[in-house]
VODO-185674 format. One line per 4 residues: number of its first residue (from 1); their letters; for each residue y, z, x of N, C-alpha, C, O, CB. Coordinates in nm, 4 decimals. Each point is the difference from the previous one (the first is absolute). Glycine has a CB too. Example, Ala and Ser with C-alpha at 12.3 -4.5 7.8 and 13.67 -1.06 7.14 Angstrom:
# VODO-185674
1) AS) -0.5690/0.7800/1.3190/0.1190/0.0000/-0.0890/0.1200/0.0000/0.0900/-0.0019/0.0665/0.1036/-0.1154/0.0581/-0.2928; 0.2223/-0.1966/0.1542/0.1190/0.0060/0.0820/0.1090/0.0730/-0.0770/0.1108/0.0169/0.0509/-0.1736/-0.2314/0.0675 $
//
This chain:
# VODO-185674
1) XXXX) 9.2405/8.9580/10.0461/-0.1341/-0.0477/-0.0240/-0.0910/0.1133/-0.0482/-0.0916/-0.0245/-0.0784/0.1263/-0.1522/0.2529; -0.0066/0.3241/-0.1204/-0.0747/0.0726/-0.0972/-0.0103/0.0570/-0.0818/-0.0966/0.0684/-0.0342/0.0724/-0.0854/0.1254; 0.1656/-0.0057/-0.1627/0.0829/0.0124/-0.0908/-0.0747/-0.0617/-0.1207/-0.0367/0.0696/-0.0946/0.2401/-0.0653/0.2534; -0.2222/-0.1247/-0.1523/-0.0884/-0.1078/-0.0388/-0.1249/0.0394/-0.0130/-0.0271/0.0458/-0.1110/0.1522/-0.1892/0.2078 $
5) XXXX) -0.2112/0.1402/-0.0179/-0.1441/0.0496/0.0476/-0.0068/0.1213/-0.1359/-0.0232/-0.0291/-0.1173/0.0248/-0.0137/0.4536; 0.0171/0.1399/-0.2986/0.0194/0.1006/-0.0899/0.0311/-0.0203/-0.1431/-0.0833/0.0408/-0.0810/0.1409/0.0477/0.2711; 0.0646/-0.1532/-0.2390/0.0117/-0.0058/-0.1065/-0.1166/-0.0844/-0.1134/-0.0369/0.0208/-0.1156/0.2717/0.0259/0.2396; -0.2682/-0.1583/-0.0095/-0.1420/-0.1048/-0.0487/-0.1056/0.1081/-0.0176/-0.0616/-0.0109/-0.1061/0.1022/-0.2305/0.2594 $
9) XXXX) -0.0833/0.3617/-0.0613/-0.0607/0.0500/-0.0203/-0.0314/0.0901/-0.1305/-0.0970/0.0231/-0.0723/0.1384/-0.0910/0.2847; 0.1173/0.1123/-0.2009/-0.0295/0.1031/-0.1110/0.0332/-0.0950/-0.1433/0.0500/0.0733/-0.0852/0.0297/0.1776/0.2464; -0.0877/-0.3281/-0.1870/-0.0181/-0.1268/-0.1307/-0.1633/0.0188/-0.0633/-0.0501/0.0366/-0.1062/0.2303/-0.2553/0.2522; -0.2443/0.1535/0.0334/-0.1624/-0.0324/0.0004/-0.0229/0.1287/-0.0539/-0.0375/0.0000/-0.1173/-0.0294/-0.1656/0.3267 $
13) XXXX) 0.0826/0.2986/-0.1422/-0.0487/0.1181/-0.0235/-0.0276/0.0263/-0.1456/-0.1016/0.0452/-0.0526/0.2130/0.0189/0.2521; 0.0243/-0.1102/-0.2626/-0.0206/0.0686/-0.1849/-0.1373/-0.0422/-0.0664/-0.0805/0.0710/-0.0601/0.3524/-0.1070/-0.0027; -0.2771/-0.1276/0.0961/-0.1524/-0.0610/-0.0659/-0.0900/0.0581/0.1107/-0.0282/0.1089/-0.0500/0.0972/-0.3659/-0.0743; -0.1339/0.2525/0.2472/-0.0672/0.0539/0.0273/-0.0276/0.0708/0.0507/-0.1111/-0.0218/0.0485/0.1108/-0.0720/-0.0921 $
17) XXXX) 0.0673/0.2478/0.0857/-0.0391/0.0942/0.0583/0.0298/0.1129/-0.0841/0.0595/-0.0152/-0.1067/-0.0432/-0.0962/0.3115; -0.0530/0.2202/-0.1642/0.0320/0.1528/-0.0808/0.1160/0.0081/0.0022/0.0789/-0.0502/0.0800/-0.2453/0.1796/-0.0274; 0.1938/-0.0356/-0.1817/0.1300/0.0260/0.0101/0.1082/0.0786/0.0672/0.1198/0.0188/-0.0208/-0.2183/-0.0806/-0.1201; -0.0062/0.1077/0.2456/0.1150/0.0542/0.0870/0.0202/-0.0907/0.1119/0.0793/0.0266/0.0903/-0.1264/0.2086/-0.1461 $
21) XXXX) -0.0120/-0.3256/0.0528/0.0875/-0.1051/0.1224/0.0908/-0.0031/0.0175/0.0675/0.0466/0.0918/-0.1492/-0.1575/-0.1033; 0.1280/0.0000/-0.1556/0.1419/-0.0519/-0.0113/0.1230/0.1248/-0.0026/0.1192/-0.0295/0.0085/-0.2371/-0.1865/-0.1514; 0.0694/0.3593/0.1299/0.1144/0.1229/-0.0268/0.0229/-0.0213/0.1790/0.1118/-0.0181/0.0484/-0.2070/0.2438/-0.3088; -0.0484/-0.2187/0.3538/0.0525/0.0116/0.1494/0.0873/-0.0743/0.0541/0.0850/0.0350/0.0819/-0.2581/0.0266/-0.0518 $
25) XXXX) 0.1478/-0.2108/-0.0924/0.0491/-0.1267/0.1022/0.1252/0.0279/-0.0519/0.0849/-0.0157/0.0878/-0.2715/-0.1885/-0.0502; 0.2554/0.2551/-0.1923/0.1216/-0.0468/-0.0294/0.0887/0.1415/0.0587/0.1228/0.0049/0.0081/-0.1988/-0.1927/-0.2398; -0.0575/0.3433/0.2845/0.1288/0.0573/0.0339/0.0332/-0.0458/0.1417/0.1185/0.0042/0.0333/-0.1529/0.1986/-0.1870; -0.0823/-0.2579/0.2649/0.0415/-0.0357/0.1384/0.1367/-0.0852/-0.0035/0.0926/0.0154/0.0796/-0.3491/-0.0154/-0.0034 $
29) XXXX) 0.2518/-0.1313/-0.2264/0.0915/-0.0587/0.0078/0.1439/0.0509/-0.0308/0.1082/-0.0480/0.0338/-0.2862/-0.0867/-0.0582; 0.1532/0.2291/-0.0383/0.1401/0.0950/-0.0365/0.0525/0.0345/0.1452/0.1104/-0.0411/0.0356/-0.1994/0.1717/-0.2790; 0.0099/-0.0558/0.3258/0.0342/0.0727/0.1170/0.0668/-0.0718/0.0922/0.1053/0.0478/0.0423/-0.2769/0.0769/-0.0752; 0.1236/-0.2591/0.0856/-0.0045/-0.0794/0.0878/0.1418/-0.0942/-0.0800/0.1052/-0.0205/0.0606/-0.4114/0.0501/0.0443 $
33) XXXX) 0.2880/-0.0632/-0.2057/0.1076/-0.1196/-0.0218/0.1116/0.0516/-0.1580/-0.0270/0.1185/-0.0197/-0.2006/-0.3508/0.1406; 0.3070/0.1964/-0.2011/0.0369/0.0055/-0.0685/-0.0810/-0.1057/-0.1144/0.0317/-0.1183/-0.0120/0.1600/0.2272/0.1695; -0.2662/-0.0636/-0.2122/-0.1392/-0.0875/-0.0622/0.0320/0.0188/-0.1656/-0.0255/0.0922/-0.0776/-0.1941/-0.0250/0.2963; 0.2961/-0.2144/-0.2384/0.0267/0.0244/-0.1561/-0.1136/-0.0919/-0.0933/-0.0069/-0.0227/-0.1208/0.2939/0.0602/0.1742 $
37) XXXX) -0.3770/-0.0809/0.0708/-0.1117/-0.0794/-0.0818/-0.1009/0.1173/-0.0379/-0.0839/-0.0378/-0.0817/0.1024/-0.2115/0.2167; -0.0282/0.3527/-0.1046/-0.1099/0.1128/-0.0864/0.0564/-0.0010/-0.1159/-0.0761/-0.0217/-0.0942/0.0036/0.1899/0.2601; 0.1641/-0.1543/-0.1855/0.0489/0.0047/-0.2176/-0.0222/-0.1054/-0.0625/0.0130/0.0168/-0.1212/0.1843/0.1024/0.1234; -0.2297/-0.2372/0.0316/-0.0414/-0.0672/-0.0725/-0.1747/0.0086/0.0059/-0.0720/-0.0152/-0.0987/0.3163/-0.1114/0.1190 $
41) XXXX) -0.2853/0.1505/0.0995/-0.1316/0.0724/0.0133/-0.0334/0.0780/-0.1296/-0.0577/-0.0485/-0.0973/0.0951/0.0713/0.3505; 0.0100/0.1145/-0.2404/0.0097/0.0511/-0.1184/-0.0209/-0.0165/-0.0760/-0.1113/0.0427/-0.0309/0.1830/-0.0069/0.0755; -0.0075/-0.0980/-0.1347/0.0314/-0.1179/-0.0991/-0.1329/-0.0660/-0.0398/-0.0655/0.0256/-0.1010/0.2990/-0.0750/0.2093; -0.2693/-0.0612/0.0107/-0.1229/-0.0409/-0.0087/-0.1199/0.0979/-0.0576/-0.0659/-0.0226/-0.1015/0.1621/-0.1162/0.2840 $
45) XXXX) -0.1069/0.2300/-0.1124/-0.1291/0.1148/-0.0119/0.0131/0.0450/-0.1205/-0.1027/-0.0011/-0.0678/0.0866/0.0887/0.2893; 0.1659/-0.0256/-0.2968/0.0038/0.0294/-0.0901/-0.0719/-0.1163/-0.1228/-0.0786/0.0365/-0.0874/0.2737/0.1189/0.2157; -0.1524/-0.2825/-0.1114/-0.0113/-0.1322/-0.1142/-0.1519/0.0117/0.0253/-0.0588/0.0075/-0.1079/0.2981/-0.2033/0.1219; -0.3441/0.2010/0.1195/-0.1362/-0.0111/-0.0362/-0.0737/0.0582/-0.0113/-0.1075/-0.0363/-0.0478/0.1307/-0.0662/0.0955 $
49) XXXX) 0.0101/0.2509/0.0026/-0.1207/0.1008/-0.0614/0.0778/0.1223/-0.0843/-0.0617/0.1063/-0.0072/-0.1208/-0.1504/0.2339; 0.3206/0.0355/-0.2942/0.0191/0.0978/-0.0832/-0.0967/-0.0558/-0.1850/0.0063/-0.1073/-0.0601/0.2860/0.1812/0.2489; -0.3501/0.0224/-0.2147/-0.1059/-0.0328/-0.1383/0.1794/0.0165/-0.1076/0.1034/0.0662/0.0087/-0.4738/0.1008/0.0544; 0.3116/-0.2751/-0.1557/0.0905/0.0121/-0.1044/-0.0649/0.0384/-0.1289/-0.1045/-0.0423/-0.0495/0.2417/-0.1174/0.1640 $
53) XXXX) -0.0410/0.2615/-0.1641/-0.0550/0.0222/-0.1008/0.0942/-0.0408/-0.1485/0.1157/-0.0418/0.0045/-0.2489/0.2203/0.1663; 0.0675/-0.1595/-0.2776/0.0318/-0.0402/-0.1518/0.1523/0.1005/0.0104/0.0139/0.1221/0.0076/-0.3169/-0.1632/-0.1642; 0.3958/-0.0628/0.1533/0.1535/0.0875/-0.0673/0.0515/0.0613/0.1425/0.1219/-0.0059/-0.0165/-0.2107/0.1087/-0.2698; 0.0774/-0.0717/0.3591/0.0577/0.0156/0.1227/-0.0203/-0.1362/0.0936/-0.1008/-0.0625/0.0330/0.0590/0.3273/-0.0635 $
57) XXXX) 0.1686/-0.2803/0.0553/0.0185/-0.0917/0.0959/0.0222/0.0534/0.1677/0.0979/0.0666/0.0337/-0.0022/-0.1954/-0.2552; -0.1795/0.0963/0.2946/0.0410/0.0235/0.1540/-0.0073/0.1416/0.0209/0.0800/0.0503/0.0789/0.0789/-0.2436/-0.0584; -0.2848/0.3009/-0.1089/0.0416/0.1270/0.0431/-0.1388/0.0197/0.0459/-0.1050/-0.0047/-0.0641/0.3136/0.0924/-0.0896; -0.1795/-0.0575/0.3170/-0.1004/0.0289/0.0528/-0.0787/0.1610/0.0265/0.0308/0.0700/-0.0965/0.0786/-0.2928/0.1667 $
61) XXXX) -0.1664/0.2726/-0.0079/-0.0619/0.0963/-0.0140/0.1429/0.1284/0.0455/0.1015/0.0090/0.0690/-0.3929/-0.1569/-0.0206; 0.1873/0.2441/-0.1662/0.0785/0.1270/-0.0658/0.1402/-0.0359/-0.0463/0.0981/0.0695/0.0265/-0.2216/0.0905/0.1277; 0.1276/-0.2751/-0.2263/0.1143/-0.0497/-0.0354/0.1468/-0.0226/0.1302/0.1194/0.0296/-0.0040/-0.2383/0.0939/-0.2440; 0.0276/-0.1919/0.3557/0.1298/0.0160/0.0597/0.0384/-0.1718/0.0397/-0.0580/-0.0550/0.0937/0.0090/0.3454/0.0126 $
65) XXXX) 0.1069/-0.3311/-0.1533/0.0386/-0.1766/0.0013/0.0033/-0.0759/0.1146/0.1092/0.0099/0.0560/0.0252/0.0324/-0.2182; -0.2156/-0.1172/0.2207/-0.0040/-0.0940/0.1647/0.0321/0.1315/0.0851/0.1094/0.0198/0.0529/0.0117/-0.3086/-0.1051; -0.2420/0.3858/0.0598/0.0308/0.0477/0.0906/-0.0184/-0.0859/0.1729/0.0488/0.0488/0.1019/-0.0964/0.1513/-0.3065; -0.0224/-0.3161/0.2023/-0.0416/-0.0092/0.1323/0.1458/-0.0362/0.0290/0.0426/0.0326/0.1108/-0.3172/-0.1014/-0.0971 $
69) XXXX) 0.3564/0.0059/-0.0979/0.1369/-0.0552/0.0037/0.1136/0.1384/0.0390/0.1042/-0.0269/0.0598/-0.1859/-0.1892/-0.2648; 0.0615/0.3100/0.1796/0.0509/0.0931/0.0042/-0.0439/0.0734/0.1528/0.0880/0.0629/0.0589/-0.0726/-0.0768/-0.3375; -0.1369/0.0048/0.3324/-0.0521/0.0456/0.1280/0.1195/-0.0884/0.1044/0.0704/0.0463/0.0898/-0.3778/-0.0050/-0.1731; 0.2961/-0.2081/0.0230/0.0308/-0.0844/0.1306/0.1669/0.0291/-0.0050/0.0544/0.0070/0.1103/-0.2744/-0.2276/-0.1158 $
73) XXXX) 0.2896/0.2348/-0.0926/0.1154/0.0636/0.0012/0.0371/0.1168/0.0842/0.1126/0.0313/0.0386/-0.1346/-0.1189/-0.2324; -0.0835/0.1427/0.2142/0.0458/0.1736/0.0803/-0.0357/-0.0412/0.1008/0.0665/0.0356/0.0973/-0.1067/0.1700/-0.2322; -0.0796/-0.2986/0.1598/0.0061/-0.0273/0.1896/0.1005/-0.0626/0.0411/0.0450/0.0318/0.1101/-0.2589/-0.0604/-0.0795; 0.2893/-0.0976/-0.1212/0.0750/-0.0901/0.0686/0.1498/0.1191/-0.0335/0.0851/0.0153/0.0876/-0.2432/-0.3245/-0.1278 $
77) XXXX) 0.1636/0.3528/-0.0405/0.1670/0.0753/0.0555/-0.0373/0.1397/0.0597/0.0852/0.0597/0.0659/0.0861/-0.1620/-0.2786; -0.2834/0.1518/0.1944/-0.0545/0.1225/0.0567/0.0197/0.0257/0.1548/0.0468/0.0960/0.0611/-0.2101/-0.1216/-0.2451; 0.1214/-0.0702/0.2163/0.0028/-0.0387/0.1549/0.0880/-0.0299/0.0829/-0.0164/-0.0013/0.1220/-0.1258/-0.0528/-0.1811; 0.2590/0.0235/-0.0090/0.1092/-0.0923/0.0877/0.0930/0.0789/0.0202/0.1123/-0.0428/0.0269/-0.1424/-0.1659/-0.1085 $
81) XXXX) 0.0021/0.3454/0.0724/0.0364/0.0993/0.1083/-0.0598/0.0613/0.1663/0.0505/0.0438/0.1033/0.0048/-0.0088/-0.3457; -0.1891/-0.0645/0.1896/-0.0969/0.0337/0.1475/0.0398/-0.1396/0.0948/0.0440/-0.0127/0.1142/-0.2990/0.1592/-0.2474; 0.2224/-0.2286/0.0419/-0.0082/-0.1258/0.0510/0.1492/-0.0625/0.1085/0.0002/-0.0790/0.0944/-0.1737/0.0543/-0.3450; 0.2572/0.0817/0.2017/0.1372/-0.0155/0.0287/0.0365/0.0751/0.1208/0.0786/-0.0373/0.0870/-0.0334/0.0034/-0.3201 $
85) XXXX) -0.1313/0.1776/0.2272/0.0315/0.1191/0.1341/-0.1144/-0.0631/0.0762/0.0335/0.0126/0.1178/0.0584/0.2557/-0.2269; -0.2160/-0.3331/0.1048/-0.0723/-0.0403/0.0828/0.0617/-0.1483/0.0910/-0.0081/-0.0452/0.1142/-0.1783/0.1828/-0.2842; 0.2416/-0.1702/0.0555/0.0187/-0.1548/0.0996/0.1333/0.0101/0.0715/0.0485/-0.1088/0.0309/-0.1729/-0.0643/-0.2057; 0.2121/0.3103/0.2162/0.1245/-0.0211/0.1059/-0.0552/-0.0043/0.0930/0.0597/-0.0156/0.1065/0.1048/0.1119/-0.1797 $
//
């Protein structure tokens, strides 16, 4: 259930809160669970606030492509080493 809680949260978070919410809620969810719903998170954040420009497709700032997609990638396999020595 707070598995849940959390993940609803960090959805709501992208439309309305700062952007460091949704980075907190999705790393608690990294820590605590094996959380493969932040990459599509990602994903999301990337599709609504990366600016597009003329002739580049999907390249977000300093040319670096979905980075938020690339953040939720390093928490969700980043983690599942801590996460793994925490939960024996």
């Amino acid at each position: 259930m707070v598995r849940i809680i959390l993940a609803v949260s960090a959805y709501a978070s992208v439309l309305f809160a700062p952007p460091w919410v949704p980075l907190i809620i999705a790393g608690v969810l990294a820590l605590r669970f094996s959380a493969w719903e932040i990459i599509p998170l990602g994903i999301l954040i990337d599709f609504l606030y990366l600016p597009h420009t003329e002739g580049d497709v999907f390249n977000g700032p300093w040319g670096i492509p979905f980075p938020a997609t690339l953040i939720a990638l390093v928490l969700a396999w980043g983690f599942e080493p801590i996460r793994r020595q925490w939960m024996r």
